[in-house]
C-alpha positions as CSV (number, residue, x, y, z in Angstrom):
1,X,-49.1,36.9,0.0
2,X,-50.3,37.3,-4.0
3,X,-47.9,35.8,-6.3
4,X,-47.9,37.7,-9.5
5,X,-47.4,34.6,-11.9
6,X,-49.2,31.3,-10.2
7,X,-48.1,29.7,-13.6
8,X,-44.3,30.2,-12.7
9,X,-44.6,29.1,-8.9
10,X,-46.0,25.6,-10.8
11,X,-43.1,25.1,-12.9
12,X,-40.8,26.0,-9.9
13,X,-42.5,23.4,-7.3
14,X,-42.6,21.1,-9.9
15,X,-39.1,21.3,-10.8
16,X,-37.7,21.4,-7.1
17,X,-40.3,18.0,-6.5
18,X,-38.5,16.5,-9.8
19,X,-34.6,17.3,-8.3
20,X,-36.0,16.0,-4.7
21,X,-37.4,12.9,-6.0
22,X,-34.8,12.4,-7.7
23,X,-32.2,12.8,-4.6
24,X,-34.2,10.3,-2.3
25,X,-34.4,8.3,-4.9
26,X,-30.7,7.5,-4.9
27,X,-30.4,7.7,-1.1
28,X,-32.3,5.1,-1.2
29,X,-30.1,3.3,-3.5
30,X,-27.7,4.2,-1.0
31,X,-29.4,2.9,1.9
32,X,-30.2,-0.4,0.0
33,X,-26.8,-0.9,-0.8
34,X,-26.1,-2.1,2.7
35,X,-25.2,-5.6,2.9
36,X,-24.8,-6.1,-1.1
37,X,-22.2,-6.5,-3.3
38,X,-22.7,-3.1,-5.0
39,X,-19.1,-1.0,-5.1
40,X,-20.2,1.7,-6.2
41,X,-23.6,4.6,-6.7
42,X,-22.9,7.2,-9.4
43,X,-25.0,10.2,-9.6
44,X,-25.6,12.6,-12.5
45,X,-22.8,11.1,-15.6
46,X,-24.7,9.8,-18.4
47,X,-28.3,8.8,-16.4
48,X,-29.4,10.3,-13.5
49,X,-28.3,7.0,-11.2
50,X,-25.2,4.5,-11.8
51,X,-24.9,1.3,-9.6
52,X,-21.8,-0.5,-10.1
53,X,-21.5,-4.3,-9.2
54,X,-18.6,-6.4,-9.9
55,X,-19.7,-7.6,-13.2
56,X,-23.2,-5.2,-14.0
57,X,-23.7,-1.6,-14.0
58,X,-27.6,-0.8,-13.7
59,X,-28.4,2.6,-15.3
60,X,-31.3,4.7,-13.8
61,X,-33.4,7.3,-15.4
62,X,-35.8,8.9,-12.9
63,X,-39.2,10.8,-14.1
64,X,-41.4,12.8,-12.1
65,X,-44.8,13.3,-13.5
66,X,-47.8,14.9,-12.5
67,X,-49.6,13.0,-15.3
68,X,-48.9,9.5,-17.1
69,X,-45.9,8.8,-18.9
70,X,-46.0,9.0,-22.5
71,X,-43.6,7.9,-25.1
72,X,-42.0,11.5,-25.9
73,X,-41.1,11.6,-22.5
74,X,-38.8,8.9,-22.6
75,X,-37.9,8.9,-26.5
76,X,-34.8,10.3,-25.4
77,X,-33.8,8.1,-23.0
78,X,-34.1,5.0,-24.6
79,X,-31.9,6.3,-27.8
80,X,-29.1,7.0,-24.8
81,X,-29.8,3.5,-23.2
82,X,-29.1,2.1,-27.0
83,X,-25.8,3.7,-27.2
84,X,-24.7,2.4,-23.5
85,X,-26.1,-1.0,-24.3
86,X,-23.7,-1.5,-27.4
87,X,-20.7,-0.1,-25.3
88,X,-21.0,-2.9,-23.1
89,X,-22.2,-5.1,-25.7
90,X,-18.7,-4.3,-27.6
91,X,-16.4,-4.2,-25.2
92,X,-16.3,-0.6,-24.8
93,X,-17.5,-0.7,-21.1
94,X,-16.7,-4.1,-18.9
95,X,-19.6,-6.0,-17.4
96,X,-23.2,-6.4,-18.8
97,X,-25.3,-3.8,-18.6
98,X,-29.4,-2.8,-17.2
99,X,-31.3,-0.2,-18.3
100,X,-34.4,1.1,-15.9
101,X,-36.7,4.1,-15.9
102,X,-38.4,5.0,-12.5
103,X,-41.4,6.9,-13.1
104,X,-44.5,8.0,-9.6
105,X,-47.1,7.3,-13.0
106,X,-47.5,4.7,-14.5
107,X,-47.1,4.3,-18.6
108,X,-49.9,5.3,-20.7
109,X,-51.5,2.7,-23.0
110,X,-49.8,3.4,-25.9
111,X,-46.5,3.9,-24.2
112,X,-47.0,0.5,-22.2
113,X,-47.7,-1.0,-25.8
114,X,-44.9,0.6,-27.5
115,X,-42.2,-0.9,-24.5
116,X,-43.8,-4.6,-24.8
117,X,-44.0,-4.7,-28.2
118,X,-40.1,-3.0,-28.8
119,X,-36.9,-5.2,-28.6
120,X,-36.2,-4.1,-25.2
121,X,-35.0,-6.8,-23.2
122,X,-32.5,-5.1,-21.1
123,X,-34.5,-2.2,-20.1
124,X,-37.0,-1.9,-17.3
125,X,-40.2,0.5,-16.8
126,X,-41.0,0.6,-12.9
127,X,-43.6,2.4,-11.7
128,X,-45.9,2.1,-7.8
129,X,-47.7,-1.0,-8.1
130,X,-46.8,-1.9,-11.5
131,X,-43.5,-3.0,-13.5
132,X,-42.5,-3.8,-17.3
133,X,-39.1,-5.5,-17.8
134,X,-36.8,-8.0,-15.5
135,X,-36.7,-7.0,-11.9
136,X,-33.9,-4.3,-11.3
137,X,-31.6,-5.3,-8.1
138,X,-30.5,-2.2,-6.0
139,X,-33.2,-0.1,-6.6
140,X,-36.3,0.5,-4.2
141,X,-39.7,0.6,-6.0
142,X,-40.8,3.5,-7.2
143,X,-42.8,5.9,-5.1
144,X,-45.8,8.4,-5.8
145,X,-45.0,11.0,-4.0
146,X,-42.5,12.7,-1.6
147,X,-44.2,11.4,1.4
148,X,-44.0,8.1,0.7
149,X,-40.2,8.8,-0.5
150,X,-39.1,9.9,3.1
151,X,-41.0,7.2,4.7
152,X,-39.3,4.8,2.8
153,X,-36.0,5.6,3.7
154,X,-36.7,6.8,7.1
155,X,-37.7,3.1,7.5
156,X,-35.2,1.7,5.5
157,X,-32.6,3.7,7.8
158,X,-34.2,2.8,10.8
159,X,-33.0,-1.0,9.9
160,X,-28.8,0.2,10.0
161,X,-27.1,-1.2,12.4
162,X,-25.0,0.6,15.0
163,X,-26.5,4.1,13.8
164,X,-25.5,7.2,16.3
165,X,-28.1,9.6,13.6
166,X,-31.4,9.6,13.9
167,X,-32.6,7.8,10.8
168,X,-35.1,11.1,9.5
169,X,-32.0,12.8,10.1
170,X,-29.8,10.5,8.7
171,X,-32.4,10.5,5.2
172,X,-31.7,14.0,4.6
173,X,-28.4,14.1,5.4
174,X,-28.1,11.5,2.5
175,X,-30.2,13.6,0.2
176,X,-27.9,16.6,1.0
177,X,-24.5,14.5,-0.1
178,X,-26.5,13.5,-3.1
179,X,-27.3,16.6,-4.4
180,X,-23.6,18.0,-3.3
181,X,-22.3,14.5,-5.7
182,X,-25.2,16.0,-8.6
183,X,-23.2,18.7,-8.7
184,X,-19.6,17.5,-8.3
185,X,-18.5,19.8,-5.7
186,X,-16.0,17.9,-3.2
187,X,-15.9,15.4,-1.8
188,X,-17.9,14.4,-4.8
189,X,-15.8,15.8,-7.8
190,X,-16.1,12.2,-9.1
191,X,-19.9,12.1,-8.3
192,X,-19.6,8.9,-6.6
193,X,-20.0,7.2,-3.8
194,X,-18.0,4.1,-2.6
195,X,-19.0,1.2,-1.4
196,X,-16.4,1.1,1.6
197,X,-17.3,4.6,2.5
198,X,-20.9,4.3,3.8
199,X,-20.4,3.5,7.2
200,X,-19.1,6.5,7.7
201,X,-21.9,8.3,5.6
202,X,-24.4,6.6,7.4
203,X,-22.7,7.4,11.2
204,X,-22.4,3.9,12.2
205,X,-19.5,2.9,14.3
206,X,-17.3,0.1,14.4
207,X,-18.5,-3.1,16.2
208,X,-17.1,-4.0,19.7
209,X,-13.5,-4.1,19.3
210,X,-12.6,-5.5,23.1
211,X,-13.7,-9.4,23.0
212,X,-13.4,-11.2,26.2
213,X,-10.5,-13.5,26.2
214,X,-10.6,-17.0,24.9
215,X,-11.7,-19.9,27.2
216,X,-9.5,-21.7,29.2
217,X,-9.5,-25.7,27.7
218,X,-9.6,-26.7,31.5
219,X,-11.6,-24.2,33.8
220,X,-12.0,-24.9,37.2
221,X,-14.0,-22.6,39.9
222,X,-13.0,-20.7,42.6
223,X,-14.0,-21.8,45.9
224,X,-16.9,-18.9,46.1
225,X,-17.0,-17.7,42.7
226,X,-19.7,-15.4,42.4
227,X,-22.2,-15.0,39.8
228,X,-21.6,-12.8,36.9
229,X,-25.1,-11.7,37.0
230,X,-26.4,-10.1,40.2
231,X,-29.2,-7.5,41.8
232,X,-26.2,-5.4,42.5
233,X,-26.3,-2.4,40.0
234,X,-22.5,-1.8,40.0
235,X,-19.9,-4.6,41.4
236,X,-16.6,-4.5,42.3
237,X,-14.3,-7.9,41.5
238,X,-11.0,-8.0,42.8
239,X,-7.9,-10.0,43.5
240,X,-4.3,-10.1,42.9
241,X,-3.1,-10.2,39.4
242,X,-2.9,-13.4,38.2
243,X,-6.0,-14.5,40.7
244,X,-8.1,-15.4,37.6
245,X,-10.0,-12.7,37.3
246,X,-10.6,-12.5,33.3
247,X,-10.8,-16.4,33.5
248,X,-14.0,-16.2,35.8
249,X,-15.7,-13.3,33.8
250,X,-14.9,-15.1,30.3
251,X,-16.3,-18.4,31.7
252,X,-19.0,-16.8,33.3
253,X,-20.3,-14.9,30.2
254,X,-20.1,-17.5,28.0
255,X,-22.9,-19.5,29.6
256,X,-24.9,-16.0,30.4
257,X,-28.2,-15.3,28.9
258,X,-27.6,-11.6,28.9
259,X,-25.5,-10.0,26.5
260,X,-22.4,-9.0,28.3
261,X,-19.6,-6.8,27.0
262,X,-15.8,-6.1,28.1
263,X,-13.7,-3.6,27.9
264,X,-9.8,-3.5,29.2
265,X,-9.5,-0.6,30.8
266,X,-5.5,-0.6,31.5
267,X,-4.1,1.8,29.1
268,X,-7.4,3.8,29.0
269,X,-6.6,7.3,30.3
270,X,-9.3,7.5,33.7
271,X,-11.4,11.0,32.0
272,X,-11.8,9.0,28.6
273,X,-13.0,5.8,30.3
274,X,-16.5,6.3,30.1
275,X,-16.9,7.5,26.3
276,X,-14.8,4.6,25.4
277,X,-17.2,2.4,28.3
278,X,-20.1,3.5,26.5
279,X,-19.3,2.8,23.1
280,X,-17.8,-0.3,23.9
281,X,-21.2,-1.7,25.6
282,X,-23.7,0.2,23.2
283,X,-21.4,-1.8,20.1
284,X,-22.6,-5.2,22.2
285,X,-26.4,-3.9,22.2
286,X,-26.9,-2.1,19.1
287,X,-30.6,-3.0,18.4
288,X,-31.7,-3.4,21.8
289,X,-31.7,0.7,22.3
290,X,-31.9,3.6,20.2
291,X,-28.3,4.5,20.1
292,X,-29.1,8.1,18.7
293,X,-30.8,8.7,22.1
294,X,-27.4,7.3,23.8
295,X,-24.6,8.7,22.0
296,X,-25.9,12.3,21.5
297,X,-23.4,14.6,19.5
298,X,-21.8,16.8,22.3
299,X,-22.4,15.0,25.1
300,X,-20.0,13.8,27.9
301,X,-19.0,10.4,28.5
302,X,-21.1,10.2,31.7
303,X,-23.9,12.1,30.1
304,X,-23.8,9.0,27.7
305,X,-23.0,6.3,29.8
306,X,-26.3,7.8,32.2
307,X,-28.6,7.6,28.6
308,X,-27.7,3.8,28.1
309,X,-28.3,2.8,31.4
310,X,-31.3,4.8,31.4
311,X,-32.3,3.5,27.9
312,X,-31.9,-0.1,28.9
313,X,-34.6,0.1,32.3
314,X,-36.9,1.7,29.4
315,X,-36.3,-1.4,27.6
316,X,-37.1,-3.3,30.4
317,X,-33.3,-4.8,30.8
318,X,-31.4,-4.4,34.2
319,X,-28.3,-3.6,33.6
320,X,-25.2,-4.1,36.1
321,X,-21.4,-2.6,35.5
């Protein structure tokens, strides 16, 4: 296909690379809030990136270039970062404040000159390989291209625990939601995101909420108490209530070297029992198998509780139910 103006297709990729930089650039954020103290990402206000912490907001100016940076490019920017510096400096915003521009060039000489030699002590220049300014917490460092962008998260997704998303997946999802919050459509009319919301975000699950029951002070064995571990594949322990039953498993895992999970099946209707099963054990194993090959959207609780035994042999682990 000709295009009629090769000149406007240029200004349109370039554009589109700018917004999509941009958009990984604060999933990232996202992704490297896990685990921190941050509260809160803002996207789109008065810089292009917010992060909130209890007592500092960092502001984020991002630049895509196909050249190096020079000063009018970020003339503008710095006169804003002035104005937010003295809100915070008088009171007019709570906390202290950080300033940071993100740039895939680096500086040119005079622009690299001009930052050193200004009175610019709160504000960062990042750039790959290269940084002038304090260190910026919350941030990843700047990238050269798109490529590297995804890989970067992809990788840094890749690390979440208890993930049911493939983490590629997962990276674009985030860069969807973030350029839904750019635009403050709902759920992001405040173009925010919370702190306390990401696990959802992110498709994690909640950690194993069935803990085996505390120890007994004073256990003593059954006269043929067998093994909790065993060459059986699937083993079937019974007695009368009351026989000690929970005792012997409790005791039993505790001094197991294989990660062992339980799950009290009495109120558990029988055709949700192995969804819940499933969960329940991949909750105890989360990082010893890929639990978006496990607990694939639409499949059955079977179908799922099949993948993680399956996944485990991969692994190399014999499991036994």
């Amino acid at each position: 296909m000709v295009i009629l103006d090769p000149a406007q297709l240029v200004r349109i990729e370039a554009v589109h690379r700018g917004f999509m930089y941009q958009h990984l650039f604060a999933a990232g954020c996202l992704l490297a809030a896990s685990g921190s103290d941050l509260m809160a990402i803002r996207v789109e206000l008065d810089e292009d990136i917010e992060l909130q912490f209890p007592s500092l907001t960092v502001y984020v100016q991002v630049k895509t270039r196909n050249r190096p940076l020079i000063r009018s490019d970020i003339e503008g920017v710095l006169e804003r970062f002035a104005t937010l510096q003295q809100e915070h400096a008088s009171g007019g915003r709570a906390g202290d404040s950080q300033f940071v521009v993100v740039s895939n060039q680096p500086p040119g000489e005079a622009l690299a000159r001009a930052v050193a030699e200004r009175d610019l002590s709160y504000v960062s220049l990042e750039w790959p390989g290269g940084c002038i300014g304090p260190q910026t917490p919350g941030i990843p460092r700047a990238w050269r291209d798109l490529p590297s962008a995804v890989a970067w998260c992809t990788t840094a997704a890749e690390q979440l625990p208890l993930r049911t998303i493939a983490a590629e997946t997962l990276v674009w999802k985030l860069a969807a939601n973030v350029a839904l919050a750019c635009s403050g459509t709902e759920p992001y009319g405040d173009h925010q995101f919370l702190a306390e919301s990401l696990p959802a975000l992110f498709e994690q699950f909640a950690s194993q909420l069935h803990d085996f029951p505390e120890l007994l002070l004073h256990y003593r064995p059954h006269q043929s108490e067998p093994a909790i571990e065993s060459t059986e594949h699937i083993r079937v322990v019974c007695g009368f209530s009351g026989a000690g039953k929970t005792a012997w498993a409790a005791q039993t895992a505790a001094h197991s070297g294989s990660a062992c999970a339980y799950y009290d099946a009495g109120d558990t209707a029988p055709a949700a029992l192995p969804s819940a099963l499933v969960r329940e054990c991949a909750a105890q194993l989360a990082g010893a198998v890929a639990l978006e090959k496990v607990l694939l959207p639409g499949a059955s609780g079977l179908e799922s509780l099949r993948a993680l035994d399956q996944a485990l042999q991969e692994r190399g682990r014999s499991p036994f139910w």
